[in-house]
C-alpha positions in Angstrom: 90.0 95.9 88.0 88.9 99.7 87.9 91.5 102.2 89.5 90.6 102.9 93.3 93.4 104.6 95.7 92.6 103.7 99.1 94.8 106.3 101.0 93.9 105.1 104.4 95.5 101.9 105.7 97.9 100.6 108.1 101.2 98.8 108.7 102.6 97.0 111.8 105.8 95.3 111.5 105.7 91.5 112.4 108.8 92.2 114.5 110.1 95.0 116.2 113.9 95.3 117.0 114.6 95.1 120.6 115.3 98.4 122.7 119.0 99.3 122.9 118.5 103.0 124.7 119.4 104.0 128.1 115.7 105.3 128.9 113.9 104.0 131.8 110.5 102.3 131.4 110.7 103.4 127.7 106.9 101.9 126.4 108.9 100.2 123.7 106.7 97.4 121.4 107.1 94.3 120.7 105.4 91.4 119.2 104.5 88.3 120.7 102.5 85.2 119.0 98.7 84.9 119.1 96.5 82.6 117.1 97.0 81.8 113.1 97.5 84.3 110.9 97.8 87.3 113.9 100.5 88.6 116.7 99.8 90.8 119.4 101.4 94.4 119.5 102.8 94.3 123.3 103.4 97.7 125.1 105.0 98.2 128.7 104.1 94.3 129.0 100.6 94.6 128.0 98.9 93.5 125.1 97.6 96.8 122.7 96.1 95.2 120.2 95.9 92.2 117.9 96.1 92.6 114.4 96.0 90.3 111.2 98.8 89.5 109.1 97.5 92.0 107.1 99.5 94.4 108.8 103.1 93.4 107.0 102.5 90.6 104.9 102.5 92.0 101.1 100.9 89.0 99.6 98.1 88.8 102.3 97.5 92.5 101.5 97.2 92.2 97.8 95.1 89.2 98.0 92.1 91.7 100.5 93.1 94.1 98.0 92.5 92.2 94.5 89.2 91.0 96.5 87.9 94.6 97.6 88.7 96.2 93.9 91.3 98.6 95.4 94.5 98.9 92.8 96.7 100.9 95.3 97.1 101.1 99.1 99.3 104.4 101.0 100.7 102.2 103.7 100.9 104.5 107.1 101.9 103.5 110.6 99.4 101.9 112.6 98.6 105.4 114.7 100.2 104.3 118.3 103.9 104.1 117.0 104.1 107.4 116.0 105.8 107.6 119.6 105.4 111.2 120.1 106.0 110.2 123.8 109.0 108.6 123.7 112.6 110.0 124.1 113.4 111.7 121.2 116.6 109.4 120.9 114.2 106.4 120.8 111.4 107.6 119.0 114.2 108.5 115.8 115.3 105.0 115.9 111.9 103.5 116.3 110.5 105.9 113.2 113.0 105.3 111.2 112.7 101.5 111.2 109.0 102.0 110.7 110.1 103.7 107.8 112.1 101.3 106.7 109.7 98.4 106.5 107.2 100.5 105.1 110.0 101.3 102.3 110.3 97.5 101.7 106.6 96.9 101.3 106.6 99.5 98.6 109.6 97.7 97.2 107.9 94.7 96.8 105.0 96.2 95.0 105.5 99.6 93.6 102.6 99.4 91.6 99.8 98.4 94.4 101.7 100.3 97.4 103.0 104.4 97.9 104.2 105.1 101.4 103.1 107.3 104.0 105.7 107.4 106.5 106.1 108.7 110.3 108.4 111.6 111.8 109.1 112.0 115.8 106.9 115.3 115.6 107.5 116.5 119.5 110.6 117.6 118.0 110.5 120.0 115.0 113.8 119.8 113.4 113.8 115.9 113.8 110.7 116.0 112.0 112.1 118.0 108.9 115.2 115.9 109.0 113.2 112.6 108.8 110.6 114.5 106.5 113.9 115.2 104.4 114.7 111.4 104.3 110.7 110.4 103.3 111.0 112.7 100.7 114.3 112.4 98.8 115.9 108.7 100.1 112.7 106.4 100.2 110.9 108.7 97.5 107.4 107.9 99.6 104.4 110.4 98.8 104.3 112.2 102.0 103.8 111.2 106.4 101.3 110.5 108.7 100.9 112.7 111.7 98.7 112.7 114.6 95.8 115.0 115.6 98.2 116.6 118.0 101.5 116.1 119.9 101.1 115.0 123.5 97.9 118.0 123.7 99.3 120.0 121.6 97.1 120.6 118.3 98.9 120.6 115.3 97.8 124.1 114.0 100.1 125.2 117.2 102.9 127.7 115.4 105.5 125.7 116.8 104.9 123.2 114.2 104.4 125.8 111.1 107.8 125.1 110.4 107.3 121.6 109.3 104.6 122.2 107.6 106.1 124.8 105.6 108.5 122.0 104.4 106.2 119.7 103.5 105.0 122.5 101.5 107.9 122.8 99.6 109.1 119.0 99.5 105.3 118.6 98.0 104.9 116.0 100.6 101.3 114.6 101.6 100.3 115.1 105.0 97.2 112.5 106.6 96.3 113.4 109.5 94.8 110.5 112.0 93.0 110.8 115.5 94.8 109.5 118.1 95.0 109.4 121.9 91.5 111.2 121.3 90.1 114.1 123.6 87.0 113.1 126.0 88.3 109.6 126.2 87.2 109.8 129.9 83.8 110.6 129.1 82.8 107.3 127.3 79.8 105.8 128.7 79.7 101.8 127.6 81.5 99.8 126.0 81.8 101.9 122.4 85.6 102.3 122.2 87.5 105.7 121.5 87.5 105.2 118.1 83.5 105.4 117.6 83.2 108.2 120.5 86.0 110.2 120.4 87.9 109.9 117.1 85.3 112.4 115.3 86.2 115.2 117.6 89.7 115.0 117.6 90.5 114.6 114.1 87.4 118.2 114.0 89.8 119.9 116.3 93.1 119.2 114.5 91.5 120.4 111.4 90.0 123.5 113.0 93.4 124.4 114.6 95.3 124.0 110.9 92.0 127.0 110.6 91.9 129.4 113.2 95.4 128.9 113.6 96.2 130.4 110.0 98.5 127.5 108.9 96.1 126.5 106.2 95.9 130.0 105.0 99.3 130.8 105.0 100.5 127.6 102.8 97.9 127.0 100.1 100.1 124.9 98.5 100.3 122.0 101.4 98.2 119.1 100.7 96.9 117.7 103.7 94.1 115.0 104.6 92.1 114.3 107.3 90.8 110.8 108.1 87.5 109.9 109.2 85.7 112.1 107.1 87.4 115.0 108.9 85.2 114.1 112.4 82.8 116.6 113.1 84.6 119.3 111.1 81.4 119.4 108.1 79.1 120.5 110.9 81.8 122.7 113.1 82.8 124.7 109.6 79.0 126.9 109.6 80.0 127.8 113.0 83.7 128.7 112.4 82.4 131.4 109.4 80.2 132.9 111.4 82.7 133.8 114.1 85.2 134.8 111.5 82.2 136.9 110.5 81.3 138.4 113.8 84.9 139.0 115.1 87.2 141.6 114.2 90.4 139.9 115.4 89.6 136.1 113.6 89.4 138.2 109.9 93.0 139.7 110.9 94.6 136.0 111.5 92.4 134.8 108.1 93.2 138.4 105.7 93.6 135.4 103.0 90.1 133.8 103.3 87.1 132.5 105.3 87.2 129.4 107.1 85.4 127.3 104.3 88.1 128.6 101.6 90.9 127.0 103.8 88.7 124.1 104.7 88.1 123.2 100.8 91.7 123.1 100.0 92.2 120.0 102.0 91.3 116.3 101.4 89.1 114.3 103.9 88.4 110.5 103.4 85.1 109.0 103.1 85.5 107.0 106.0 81.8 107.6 107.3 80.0 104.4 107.2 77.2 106.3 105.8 75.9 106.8 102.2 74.0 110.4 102.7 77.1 111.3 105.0 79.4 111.0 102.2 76.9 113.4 100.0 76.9 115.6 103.1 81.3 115.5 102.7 81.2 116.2 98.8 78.4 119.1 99.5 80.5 120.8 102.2 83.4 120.4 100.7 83.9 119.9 97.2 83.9 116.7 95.3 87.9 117.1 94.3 88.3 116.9 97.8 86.8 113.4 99.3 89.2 110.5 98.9 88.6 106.7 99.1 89.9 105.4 103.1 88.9 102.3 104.9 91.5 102.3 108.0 92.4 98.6 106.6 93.5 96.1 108.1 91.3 97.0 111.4 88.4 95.8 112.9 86.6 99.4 112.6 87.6 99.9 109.1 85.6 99.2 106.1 86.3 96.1 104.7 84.1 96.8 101.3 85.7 100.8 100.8 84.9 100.8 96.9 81.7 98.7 97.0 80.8 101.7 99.9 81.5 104.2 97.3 79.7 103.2 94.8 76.3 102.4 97.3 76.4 106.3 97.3 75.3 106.5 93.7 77.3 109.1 92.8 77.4 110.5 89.2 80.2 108.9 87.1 82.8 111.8 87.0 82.2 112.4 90.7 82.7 108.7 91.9 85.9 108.4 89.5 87.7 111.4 91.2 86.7 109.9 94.6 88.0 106.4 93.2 91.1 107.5 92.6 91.5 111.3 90.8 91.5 113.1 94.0 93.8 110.4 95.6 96.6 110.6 92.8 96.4 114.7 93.1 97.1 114.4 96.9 99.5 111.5 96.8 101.6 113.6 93.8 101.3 110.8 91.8 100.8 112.9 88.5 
């Protein structure tokens, strides 16, 4: 089997521990049975989502792995229990067991699996703390955050902090749309993650921009899923304000826009061959990584055999395989 990293996948436990805290109406999860081979993720009483067993069984996932060609996985929360809204009490206990079964996964496979943990973000120091025990107890690559923190996007200074430590731990940062903006402006049946998920995951990129975060620590290696959203046609229009107005070139002394915006990764989640050319072309080919959101409905359930319909050249398509992914994962 060729090398492929797929950097873009996700883990639900098939249990959850029950809620011990003092909090009332805390949305806490649970599972409950559904048909063969799937449970349903239960919030507040109501059903979430169903998902495949995919989600926490290691022989499952290495068996959809072995058949897709993909020789490594970074296992990452599924997005919704990153419990940014839950009391921070709660949310440590509830990351920290995600954590937890994400470390056993790896255990069981350290040569398919590298982990991409969760920290209760709405709180900065817990964050760093948790980031602390990521880094040096479970020896995982780096976290998964959000496109922002209950509203607020992640380029906000308030978060600088932790992503200064990041910087310094050398820990991975994806970043993943969720509770999208515009949700209440979907017309149909398309869900939030066809409509909206482009635009959120544009504007927590842009904020890590015009913000200055991404100026200020070159050295933080941080990916965006979904090929970044929108962000490959919003970047023309961020250099030409940073162009135009005298303030935006004080924040960015360092660079323009684009030089930030090349220094971080973005998967090739696209679902579209001249798309992906368009994501190499705007922003470098060290700088597009294999993702395919599995085991979800919306993913892609062929990521490798997508990469290579976009007939890139060999060196290209082997640092997209798996090159760029073992830079950003630190995985030498």
């Amino acid at each position: 089997m060729s090398e492929s990293i797929d950097v873009h996948t996700h883990v639900v436990p098939e249990n959850f521990p029950p809620y011990v805290g003092i909090g009332p109406d805390v949305p806490w999860p649970s599972m409950a049975e559904a048909h063969a081979c799937h449970r349903h993720v239960m919030i507040s009483g109501k059903v979430y989502r169903t998902v495949s067993d995919g989600c926490w069984s290691v022989p499952r996932r290495i068996e959809d792995m072995n058949r897709t060609r993909v020789a490594r996985q970074a296992l990452s929360p599924m997005p919704e229990l990153l419990s940014y809204w839950l009391p921070l009490e709660d949310a440590k206990v509830l990351i920290r067991y995600l954590n937890d079964q994400i470390a056993a996964m790896v255990a069981r496979a350290p040569e398919r699996f590298v982990g991409l943990g969760a920290v209760p973000l709405q709180d900065v120091d817990a964050a760093i703390f948790e980031l602390h025990y990521l880094s040096k107890e479970l020896r995982f690559s780096g976290v998964e955050i959000a496109s922002h923190v209950n509203g607020t996007s992640i380029g906000d200074p308030r978060f600088e902090p932790f992503f200064a430590a990041a910087e310094e731990l050398g820990a991975a940062v994806f970043v993943h749309a969720l509770r999208p903006a515009g949700q209440e402006r979907i017309v149909g049946p398309f869900p939030e993650q066809a409509v909206c998920f482009p635009g959120d995951i544009a504007l927590a990129c842009a904020s890590m921009i015009t913000g200055g975060i991404g100026s200020r620590h070159p050295r933080l290696r941080i990916a965006f899923s979904h090929g970044g959203g929108a962000m490959a046609m919003l970047l023309p229009r961020l250099v030409h304000a940073w162009q135009m107005l005298p303030k935006a070139k004080e924040l960015l002394k360092e660079s323009s826009p684009a030089m930030t915006a090349r220094r971080f990764y973005y998967d090739q989640l696209v679902f579209d061959a001249p798309a992906v050319r368009f994501l190499v072309e705007r922003f470098g080919a060290s700088q597009i990584l294999v993702g395919s959101d599995y085991p979800f409905a919306m993913g892609d359930s062929d990521p490798v055999g997508s990469l290579d319909r976009v007939k890139l050249d060999n060196a290209t398509n082997a640092a997209i395989s798996a090159g760029n992914a073992r830079r950003f994962l630190g995985l030498g």
